[in-house]
C-alpha positions, 0 to 999 in steps of 0.5 A, spaced: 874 231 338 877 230 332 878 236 327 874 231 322 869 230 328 870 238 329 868 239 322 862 234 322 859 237 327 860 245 324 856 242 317 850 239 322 849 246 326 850 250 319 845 245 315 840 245 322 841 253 321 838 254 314 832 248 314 826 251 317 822 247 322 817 241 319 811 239 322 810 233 326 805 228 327 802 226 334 797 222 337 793 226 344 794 222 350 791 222 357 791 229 361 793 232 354 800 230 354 801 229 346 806 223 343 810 224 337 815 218 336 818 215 342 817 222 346 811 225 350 810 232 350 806 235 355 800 240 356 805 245 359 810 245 352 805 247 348 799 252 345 793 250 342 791 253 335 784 258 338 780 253 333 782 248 337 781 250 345 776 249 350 771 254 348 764 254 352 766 248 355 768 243 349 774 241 349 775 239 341 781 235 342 780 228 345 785 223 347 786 218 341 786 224 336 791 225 331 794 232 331 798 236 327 804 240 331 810 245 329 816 246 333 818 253 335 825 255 333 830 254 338 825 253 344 822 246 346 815 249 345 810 247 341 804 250 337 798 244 336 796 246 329 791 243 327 786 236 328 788 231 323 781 226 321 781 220 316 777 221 310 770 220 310 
């Protein structure tokens, strides 16, 4: 690695240090596996807000929903925030 390249990389990690996490966009899929972008999360990588599981045996997250998620720092965890509905 150059010492440009070298460089370039301390400026990345230094500006990912500094920046907090931003929520993602996901779609629900089959067997509660979430897509965001082109990567699958599955069931097991992330934790559902308390409004959002299964209580009384509802389960309020179907596959199709839209869903609102945020990265935990310095992990590959994820926390489903909240249910996203179009508009009435």
């Amino acid at each position: 690695m150059t010492p440009y390249e070298e460089l370039i990389e301390q400026m990345r990690k230094a500006g990912r240090f500094y920046n907090p996490q931003v929520p993602e966009f996901g779609i629900m899929g089959h067997d509660g596996r979430v897509k965001i972008g082109s990567g699958i999360i599955n069931k097991s990588d992330y934790s559902v807000s308390s409004n959002l599981a299964v209580k009384d045996g509802i389960n309020h997250l179907e596959e199709g929903d839209k869903v609102l998620l945020m990265k935990m720092n310095d992990t590959e965890e994820f926390v489903l925030i909240a249910k996203v509905v179009d508009p009435v």
